[in-house]
Structures are given as structure tokens and as C-alpha cells.
C-alpha positions as CSV (number, residue, x, y, z in Angstrom):
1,X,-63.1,-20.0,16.5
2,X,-64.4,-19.2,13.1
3,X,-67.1,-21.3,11.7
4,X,-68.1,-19.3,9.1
5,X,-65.6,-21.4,6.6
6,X,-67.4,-24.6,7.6
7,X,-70.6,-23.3,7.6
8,X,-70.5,-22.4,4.2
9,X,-69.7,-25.6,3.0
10,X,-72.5,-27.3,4.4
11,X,-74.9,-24.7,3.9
12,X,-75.7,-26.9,1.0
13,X,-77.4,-30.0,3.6
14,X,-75.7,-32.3,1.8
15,X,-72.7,-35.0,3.6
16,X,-69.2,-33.8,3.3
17,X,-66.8,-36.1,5.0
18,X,-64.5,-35.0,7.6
19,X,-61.4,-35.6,4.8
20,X,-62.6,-33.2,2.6
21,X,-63.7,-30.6,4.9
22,X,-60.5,-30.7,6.3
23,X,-58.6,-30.8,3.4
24,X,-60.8,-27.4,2.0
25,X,-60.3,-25.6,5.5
26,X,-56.9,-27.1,5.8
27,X,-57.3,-28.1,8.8
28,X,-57.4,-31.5,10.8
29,X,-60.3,-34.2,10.9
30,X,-60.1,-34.1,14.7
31,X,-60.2,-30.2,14.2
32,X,-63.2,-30.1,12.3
33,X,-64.9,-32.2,14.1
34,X,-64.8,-29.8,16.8
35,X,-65.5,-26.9,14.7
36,X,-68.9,-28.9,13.8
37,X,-69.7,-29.2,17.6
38,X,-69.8,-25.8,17.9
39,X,-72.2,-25.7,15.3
40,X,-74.8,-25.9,18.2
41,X,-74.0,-22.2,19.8
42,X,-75.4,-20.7,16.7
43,X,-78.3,-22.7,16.9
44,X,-77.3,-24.9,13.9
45,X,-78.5,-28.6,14.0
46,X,-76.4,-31.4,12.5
47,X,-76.3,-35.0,12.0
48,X,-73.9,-37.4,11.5
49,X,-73.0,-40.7,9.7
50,X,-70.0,-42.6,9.7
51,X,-69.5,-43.0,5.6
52,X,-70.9,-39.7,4.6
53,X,-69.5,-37.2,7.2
54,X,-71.6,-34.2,8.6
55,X,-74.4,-32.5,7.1
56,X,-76.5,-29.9,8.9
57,X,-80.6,-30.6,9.1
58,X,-81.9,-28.1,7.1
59,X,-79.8,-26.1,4.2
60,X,-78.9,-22.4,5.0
61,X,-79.9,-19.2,2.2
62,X,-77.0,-17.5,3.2
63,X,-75.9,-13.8,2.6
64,X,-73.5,-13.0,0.3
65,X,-72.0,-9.2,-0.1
66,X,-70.6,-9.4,-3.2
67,X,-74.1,-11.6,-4.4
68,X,-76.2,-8.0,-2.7
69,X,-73.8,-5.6,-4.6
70,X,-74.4,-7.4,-7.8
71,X,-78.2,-7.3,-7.5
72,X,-78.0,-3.6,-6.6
73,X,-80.0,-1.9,-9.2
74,X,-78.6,1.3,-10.6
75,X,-81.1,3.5,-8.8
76,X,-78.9,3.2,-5.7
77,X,-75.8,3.8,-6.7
78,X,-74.3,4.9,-3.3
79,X,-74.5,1.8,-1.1
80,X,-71.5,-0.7,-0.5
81,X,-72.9,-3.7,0.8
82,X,-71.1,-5.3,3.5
83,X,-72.0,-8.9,5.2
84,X,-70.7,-9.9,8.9
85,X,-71.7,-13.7,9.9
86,X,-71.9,-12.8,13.6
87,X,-72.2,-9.4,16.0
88,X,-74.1,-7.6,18.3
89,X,-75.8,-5.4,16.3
90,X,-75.5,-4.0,12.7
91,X,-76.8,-0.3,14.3
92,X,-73.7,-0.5,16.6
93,X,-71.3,-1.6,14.2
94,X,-72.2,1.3,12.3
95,X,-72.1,3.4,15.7
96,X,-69.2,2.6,16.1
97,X,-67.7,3.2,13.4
98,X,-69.2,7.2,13.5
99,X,-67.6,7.4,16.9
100,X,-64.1,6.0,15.0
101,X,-64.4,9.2,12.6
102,X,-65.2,6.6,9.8
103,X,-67.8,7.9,7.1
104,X,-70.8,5.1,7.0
105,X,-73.1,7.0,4.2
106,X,-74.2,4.6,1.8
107,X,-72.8,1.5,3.3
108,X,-75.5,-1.2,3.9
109,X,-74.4,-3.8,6.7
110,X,-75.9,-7.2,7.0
111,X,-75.2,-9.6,9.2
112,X,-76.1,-13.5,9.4
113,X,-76.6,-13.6,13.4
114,X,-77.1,-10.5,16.0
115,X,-76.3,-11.4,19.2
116,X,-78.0,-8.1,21.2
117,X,-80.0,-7.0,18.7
118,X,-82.6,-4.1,19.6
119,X,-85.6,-2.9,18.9
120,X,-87.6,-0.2,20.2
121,X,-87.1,1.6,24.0
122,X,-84.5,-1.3,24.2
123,X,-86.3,-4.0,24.0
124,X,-84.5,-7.2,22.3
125,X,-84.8,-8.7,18.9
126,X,-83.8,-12.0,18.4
127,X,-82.0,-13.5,15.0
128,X,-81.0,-17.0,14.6
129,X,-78.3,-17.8,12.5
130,X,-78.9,-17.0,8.7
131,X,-83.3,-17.3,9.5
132,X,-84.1,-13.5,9.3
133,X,-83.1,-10.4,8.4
134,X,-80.6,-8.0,9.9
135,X,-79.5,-5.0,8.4
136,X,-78.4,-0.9,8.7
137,X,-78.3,1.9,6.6
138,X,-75.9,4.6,7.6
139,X,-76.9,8.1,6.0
140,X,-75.2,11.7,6.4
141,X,-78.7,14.0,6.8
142,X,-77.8,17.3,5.8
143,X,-81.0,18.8,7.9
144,X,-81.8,18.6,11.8
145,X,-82.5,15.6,14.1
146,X,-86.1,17.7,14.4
147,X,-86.7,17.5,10.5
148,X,-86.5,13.8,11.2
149,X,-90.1,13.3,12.9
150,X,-91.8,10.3,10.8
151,X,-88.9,9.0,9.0
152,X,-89.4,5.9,11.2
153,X,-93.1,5.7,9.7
154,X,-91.8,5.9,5.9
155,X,-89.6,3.8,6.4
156,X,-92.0,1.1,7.1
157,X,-94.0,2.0,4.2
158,X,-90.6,1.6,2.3
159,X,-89.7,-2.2,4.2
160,X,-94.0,-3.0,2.9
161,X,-93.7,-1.8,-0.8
162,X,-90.4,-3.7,-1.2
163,X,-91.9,-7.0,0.2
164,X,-95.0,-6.1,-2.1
165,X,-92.4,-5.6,-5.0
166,X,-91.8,-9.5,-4.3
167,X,-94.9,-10.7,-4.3
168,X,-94.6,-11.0,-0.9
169,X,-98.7,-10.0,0.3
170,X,-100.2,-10.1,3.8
171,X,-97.9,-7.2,5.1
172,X,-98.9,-4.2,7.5
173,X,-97.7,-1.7,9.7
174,X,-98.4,-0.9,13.0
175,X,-97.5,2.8,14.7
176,X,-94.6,3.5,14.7
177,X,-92.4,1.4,13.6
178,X,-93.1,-2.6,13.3
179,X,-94.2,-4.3,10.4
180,X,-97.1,-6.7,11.3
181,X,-98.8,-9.8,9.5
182,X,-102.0,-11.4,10.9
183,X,-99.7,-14.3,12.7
184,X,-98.0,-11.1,14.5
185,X,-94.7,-9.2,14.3
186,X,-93.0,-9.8,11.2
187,X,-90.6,-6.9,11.6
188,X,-89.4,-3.7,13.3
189,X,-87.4,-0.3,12.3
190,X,-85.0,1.2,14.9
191,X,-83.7,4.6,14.0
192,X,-80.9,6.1,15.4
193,X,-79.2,9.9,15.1
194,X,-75.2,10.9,16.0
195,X,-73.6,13.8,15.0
196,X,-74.8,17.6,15.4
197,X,-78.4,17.2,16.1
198,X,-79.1,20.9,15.4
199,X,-77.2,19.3,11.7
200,X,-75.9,17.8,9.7
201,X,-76.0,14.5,11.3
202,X,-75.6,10.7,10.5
203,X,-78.4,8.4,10.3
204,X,-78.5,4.7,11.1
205,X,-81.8,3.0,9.7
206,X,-81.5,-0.9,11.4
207,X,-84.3,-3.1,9.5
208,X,-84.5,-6.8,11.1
209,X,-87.3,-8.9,9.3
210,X,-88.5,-12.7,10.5
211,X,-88.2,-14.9,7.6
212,X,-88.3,-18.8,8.3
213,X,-90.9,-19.7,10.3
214,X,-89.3,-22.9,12.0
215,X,-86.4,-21.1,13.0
216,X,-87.5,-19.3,16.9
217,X,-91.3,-19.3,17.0
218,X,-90.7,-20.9,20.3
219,X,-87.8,-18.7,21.6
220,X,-89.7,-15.3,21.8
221,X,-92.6,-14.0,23.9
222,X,-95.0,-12.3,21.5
223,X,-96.8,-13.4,18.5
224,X,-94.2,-13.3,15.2
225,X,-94.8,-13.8,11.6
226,X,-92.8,-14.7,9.0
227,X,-91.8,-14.2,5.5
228,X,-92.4,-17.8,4.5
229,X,-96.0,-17.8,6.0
230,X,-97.0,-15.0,3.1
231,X,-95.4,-16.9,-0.1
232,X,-94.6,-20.3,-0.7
233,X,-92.2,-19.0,-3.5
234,X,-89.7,-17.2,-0.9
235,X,-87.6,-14.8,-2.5
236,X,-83.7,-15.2,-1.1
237,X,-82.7,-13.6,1.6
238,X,-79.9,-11.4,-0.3
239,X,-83.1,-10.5,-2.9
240,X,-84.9,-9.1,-0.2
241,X,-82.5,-6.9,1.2
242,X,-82.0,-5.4,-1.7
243,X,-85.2,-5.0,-2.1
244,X,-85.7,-3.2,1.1
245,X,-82.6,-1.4,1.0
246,X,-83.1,0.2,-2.6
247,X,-86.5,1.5,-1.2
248,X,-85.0,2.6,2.3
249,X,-82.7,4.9,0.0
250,X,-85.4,6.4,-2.3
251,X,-87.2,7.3,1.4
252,X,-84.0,8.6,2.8
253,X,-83.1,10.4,-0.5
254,X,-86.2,12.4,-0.3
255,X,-87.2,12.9,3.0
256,X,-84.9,16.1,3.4
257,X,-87.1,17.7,0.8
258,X,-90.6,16.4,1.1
259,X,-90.6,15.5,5.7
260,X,-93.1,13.1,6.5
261,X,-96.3,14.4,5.1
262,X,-95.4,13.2,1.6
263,X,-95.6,9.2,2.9
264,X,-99.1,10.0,5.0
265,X,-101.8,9.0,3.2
266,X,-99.4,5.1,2.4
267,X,-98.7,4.8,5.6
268,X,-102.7,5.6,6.8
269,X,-103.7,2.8,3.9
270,X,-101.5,0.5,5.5
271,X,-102.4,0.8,9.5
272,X,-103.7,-2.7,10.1
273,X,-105.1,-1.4,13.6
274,X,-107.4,1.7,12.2
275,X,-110.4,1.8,14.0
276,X,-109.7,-1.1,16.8
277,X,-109.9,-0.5,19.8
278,X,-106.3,-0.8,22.2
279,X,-104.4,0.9,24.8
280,X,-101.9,3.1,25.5
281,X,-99.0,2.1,27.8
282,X,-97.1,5.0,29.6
283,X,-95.2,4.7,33.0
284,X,-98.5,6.2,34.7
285,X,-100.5,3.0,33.3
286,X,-102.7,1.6,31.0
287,X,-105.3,4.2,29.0
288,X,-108.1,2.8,26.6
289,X,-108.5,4.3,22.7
290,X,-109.9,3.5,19.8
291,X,-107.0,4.2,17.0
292,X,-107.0,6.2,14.2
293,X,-104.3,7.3,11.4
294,X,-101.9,9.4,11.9
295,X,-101.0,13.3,11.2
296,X,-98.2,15.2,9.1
297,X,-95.8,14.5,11.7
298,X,-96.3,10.7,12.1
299,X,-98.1,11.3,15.4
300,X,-101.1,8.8,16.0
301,X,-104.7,9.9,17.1
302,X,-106.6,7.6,19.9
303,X,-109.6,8.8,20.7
304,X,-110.6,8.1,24.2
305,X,-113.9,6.7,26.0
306,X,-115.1,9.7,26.5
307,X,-115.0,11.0,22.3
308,X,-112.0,12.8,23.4
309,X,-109.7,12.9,20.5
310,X,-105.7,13.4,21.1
311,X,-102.3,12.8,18.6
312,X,-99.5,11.1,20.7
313,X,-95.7,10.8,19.8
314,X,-93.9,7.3,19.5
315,X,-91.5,8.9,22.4
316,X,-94.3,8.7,25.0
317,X,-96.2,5.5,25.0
318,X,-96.2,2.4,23.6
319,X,-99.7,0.7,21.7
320,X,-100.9,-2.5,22.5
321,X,-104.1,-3.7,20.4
322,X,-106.6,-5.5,22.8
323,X,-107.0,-9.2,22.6
């Protein structure tokens, strides 16, 4: 059943009456009122009153492709926006799609909903119903997966200057790639290479962002932040990502050429855990450090009880700041 119709008309909050939601979907009164019960699945509230019809609780900012394409500034000429209401996962409709022979350069997928969406070493990440953002990049990469070491790391400095750009403050990023406030995650960057490894190859660059606060603080198991906790003048949802996008593109446009190094000394200003102390988390166990910033390659120094200092690679551990 397709509710995307329906929920587009009452994205507004207002009433609409049964009659004329049927008579715009062309379907039945008993037949929408159906479709609305299913409003719940997607973790949309409504209420109902006999005169007025349905209305859901809160209006929905909802994305729009052609409304992205439109705000696409000329300095990214080579992306074809594209908006889904539902799916797994923007990265694996895009994967897909690679494995179908299809070309994905330059087309920027969004989607209102993910259903399995991922983040890092396969962990979840969870996306109500038009509340946050979900979105991939795919990218032909003319050079090596190996020439790719960092790009994870400027790409966050990318997602922080384009939230910057919209006056959007309060932003950081923690190693490797999540985007952090001081309420918690905000964001995360997941990365992912098909083709010829040894090159070219495709790149998918999946972006999901938190942005209404109300929407899952509750449904998740780690401290989140939110776009609306940082501004009370919340830029739409389609705004921001074409702001991130449009940044995403100068990164990927120029990484080939300049490799990691050139986004260093950003990404080292924007570390919101320099100098605290954490711990490492590897399938041997738990190690403490003191953090530092990180090297040409994107690799992270910890320096260890004992003044040890050491760089480690996102592959091999994850960071967890103590609390």
C-alpha cells in the first residue's frame, strides 16, 4: 500500500475530510481510512474528528527532488537528485544498482524513511519517517580503494562546514566518522567502495543526520543530538542536503588530487575529544588513552598510560570517550 499520496496531503497538519482525500487519491472513504491506519507503521501519529476528517499531530518538512535539484547551486553541476519515501538503505539502493551495471556518478539519493539503515562495522542507524536525514552520493574514483584512506574524515569536515554554512553552530566530529554535538551523536558517514579496488572504482558516500529532536530520542541506545537543538531557525530538510551534498562534491572532486592531508589541520580544529582521556575497544578488550589529532592518513594517535604514543586505523578499534 502506498501512503506516500496521503501523506503528502496531510503533511500540512491541517483536517482534510475523508471526501476530499478520497476524491484527490481517487479512492474510497472506507479506503482511505485505512490507508490513514497505517499511518502508525511509519511512526506517524494522527488524530481524528468527525466534521474535520484526519490530520496528523505534528506537520511533516518533507523532501522533495525536484525542490533539491532546484536549489542545487551551479558549483555541482553533476548531481541528479532523486527522493524515495521508504527503503532499506540509500547505500544499497545505490549498491545495487552498481551490481545492475547502472552508472550512479553524480546521483544524490534521499530517502524519507530507512528501514535497515547502517552505520559503522554494521551497526544500525535509525530514521523515522521524514525526522532526519538520509542520503548517498555515488562517485566513479578514477584512483585506488588505497588512495581512499581519510576520505571518511573529510567528509565530515565537509557534513560540519555545510551545517556551519546554515548557521547551524555547536557541531563536531569525532574519529572517524560521526558528527557529534554536546547532547551526543548528531550524525555518522558510512563509506563504501565496488568496482576494481586496484581502480577505477565507484564510491558510495551515505550521510544520515538527526534533525527533530522529538522524533526517537527514546527509541535508540546512545546519547543523540539534533539539528533543532543547535538553531531555533531550522533550515529545511531539502536546504540542508544540499547543503551537505554540494560540500560532499567539492571533497570528492578534489580528493584524487590533494589525499587526505589537504583536510588535516580542519579536521584536527574540529576533534571535540582532543586531549580527553577514553578507550580503545578491540576484540582483545578495553585499552586506556588520552587522544590526540590525527595524521596525514586520517589515522588517530592515543597515547597510552604509560606516555606511549601510537596512530591507529578506523579498521581496528572503535573509541569510546570515558564518562
Amino acid at each position: 500500500m502506498n501512503l506516500y499520496p496521503l501523506i503528502k496531503i496531510l503533511a500540512d497538519g491541517r483536517f482534510h475530510t475523508g471526501t476530499v482525500l478520497g476524491s484527490i487519491l481517487g479512492i474510497s472513504r472506507t479506503a482511505v481510512w485505512k490507508q490513514v491506519r497505517r499511518l502508525s507503521v511509519l511512526g506517524l501519529e494522527y488524530q481524528m474528528d468527525k466534521p474535520r476528517g484526519y490530520a496528523l499531530l505534528s506537520p511533516l518538512d518533507l523532501l522533495d527532488s525536484s525542490t533539491i535539484q532546484s536549489l542545487l547551486s551551479d558549483s555541482s553541476p553533476a548531481l541528479k537528485a532523486e527522493t524515495i519515501p521508504t527503503i532499506d538503505s540509500t547505500n544499497m539502493e545505490l549498491l545495487r544498482r552498481v551490481n545492475q551495471g547502472l552508472s550512479i556518478h553524480g546521483t544524490l539519493l534521499t530517502a524519507e524513511m530507512q528501514t535497515l539503515g547502517r552505520g559503522r562495522r554494521g551497526r544500525g542507524w535509525f530514521s523515522p519517517f521524514a525526522s532526519s536525514i538520509s542520503m548517498s552520493i555515488g562517485w566513479d574514483f578514477d584512483g585506488s580503494a588505497n588512495e581512499l584512506q581519510g576520505l571518511s574524515l573529510a567528509v565530515g569536515v565537509a557534513i560540519q562546514k555545510a551545517l556551519q554554512g546554515l548557521n547551524i553552530e555547536g557541531a563536531g566530529l569525532k574519529w572517524p566518522n560521526d558528527i557529534y554535538t554536546a547532547q551526543g551523536k548528531l550524525g555518522g558517514i558510512l563509506i563504501e567502495i565496488t568496482g576494481d579496488l586496484a581502480g577505477p572504482c565507484q564510491l558510495i558516500v551515505g550521510v544520515g543526520i538527526n534533525v527533530v529532536s522529538n522524533s526517537f530520542a527514546n527509541e535508540v541506545d546512545q546519547a543523540v543530538g539534533f539539528i533543532d537543538q543547535l538553531s531555533t531557525d531550522v533550515p529545511t530538510r531539502s536546504q540542508i542536503v544540499v547543503a551537505c551534498a554540494e560540500e560532499v562534491v567539492k571533497v570528492l572532486e578534489q580528493f584524487q588530487v590533494n589525499g587526505f592531508s589537504f583536510w588535516q589541520d580542519e579536521w584536527n580544529k574540529r576533534h571535540i575529544w582532543a586531549g580527553q582521556a577514553a578507550k580503545i575497544i578491540t576484540q582483545k578488550g578495553e585499552t586506556a588513552v588520552v587522544l590526540g589529532g590525527v595524521n596525514a592518513m586520517g589515522e588517530l594517535e592515543v597515547v597510552y598510560p604509560s606516555g606511549e604514543r601510537a596512530y591507529i586505523n578506523s579498521g581496528e578499534v572503535s573509541v569510546r570517550i570515558n564518562s
